[in-house]
C-alpha positions as CSV (number, residue, x, y, z in Angstrom):
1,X,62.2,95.4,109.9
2,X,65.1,97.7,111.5
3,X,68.1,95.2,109.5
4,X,66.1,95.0,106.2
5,X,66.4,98.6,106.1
6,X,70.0,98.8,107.4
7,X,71.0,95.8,105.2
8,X,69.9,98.1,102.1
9,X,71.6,101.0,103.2
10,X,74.7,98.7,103.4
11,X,73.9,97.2,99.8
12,X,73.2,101.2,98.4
13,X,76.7,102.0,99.8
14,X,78.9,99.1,98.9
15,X,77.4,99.7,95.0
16,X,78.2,103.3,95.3
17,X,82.1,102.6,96.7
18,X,82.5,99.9,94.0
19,X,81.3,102.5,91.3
20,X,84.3,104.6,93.0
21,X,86.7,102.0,92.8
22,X,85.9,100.9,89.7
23,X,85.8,104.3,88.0
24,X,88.8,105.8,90.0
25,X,91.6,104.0,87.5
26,X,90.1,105.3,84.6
27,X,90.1,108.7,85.4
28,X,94.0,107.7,86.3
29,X,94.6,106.5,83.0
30,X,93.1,109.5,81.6
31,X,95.1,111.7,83.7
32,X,98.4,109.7,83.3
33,X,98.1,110.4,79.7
34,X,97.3,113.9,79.7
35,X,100.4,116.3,78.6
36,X,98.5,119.9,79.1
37,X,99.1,121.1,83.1
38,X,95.7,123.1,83.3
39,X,94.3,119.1,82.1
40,X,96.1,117.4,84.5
41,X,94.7,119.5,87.4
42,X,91.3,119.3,86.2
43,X,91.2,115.5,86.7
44,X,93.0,115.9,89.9
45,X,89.7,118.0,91.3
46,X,87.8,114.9,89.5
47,X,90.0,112.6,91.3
48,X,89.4,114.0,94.7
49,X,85.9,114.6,94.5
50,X,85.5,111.1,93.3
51,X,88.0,110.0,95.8
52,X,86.0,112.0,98.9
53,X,82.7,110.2,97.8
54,X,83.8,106.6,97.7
55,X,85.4,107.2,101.0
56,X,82.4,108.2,102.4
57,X,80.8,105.3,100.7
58,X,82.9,102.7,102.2
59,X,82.8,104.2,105.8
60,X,78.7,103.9,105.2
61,X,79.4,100.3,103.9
62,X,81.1,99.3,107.1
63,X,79.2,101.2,109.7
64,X,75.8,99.6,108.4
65,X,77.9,96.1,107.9
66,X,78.8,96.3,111.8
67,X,75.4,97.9,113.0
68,X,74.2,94.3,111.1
69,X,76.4,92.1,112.7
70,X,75.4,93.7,116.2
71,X,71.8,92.9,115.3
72,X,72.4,89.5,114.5
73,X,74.6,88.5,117.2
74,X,78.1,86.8,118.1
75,X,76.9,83.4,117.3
76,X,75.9,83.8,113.9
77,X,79.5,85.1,112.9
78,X,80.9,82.2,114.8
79,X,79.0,79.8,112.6
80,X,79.3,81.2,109.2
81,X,82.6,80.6,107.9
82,X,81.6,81.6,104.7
83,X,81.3,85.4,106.2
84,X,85.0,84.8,107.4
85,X,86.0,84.2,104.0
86,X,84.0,87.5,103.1
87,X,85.6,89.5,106.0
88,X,89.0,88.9,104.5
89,X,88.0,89.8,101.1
90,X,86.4,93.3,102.4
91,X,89.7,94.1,103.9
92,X,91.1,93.7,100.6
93,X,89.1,96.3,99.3
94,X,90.1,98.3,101.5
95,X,93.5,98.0,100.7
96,X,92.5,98.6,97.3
97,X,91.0,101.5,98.4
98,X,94.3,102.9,99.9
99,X,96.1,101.6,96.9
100,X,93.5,104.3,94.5
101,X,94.1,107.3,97.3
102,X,97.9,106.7,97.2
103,X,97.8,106.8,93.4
104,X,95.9,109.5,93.5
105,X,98.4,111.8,95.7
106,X,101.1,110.6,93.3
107,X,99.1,111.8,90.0
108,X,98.2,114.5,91.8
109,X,101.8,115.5,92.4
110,X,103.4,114.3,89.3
111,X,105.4,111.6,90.7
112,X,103.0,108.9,89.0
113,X,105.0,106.3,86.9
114,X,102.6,103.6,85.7
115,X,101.3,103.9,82.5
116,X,97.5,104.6,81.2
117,X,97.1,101.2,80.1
118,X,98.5,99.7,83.8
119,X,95.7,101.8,85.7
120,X,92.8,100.5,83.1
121,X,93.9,97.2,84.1
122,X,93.9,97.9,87.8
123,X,89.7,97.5,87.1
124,X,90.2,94.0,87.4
125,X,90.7,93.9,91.2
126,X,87.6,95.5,92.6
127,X,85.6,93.5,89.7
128,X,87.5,90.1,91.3
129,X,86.2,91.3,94.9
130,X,83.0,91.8,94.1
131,X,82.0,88.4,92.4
132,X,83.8,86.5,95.2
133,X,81.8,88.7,97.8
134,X,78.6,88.5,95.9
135,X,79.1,84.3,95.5
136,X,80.3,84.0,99.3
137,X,77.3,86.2,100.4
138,X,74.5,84.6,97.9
139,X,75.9,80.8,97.9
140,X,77.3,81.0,101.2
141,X,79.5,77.7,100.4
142,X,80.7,77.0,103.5
């Protein structure tokens, strides 16, 4: 009963870092576009606050992921190389993660140089990470 519970606390906070990561670049684009200074420090308080909350949703996401793996025990990830392939894909996320706090910093101090249109785009990679994580988790393919 203990891992249902901690497997939907880690379900709950994976969906709540991927709203971050998926809503961070459009706030960028927004941002990147604004002229007005008292504007573009408004979203950089949105930016941070938004920032602080998926980062406290993705250290929840892999606290409860390793508390699970602990409960199931070293064989099981030796003989699921479909969770390998997931692994991998998890620590791209968290690049991506770094990726949104680094843009942020550089919005944040005006030395930002993609355009609105580049950080909409950027959208693509957590959605690309999450339907390869959901297929290796729900398919489990290998």
């Amino acid at each position: 009963m203990l891992f249902l519970w901690i497997e939907a606390l880690h379900v709950t906070s994976m969906v709540l870092w991927l709203a971050g990561l998926l809503s961070l670049p459009w706030l960028f684009a927004t941002h990147a576009a604004t002229q007005g200074q008292a504007e573009r420090a408004r979203f950089a308080g949105l930016e941070r606050q938004l920032s602080m909350l998926m980062s406290i949703a993705a250290l929840a996401t892999i606290v409860f992921g390793i508390w699970m793996l602990t409960l199931l025990g070293g064989g099981w990830l030796a003989a699921n190389g479909w969770f390998h392939a997931k692994l991998t894909l998890v620590v791209l996320m968290i690049g991506y993660h770094g990726w949104c706090q680094v843009q942020a910093k550089k919005l944040r101090e005006d030395r930002a140089s993609r355009t609105p249109s580049f950080y909409r785009g950027m959208t693509v990679v957590p959605t690309a990470l999450l339907l390869l994580i959901m297929l290796l988790v729900f398919v489990k393919p290998f």
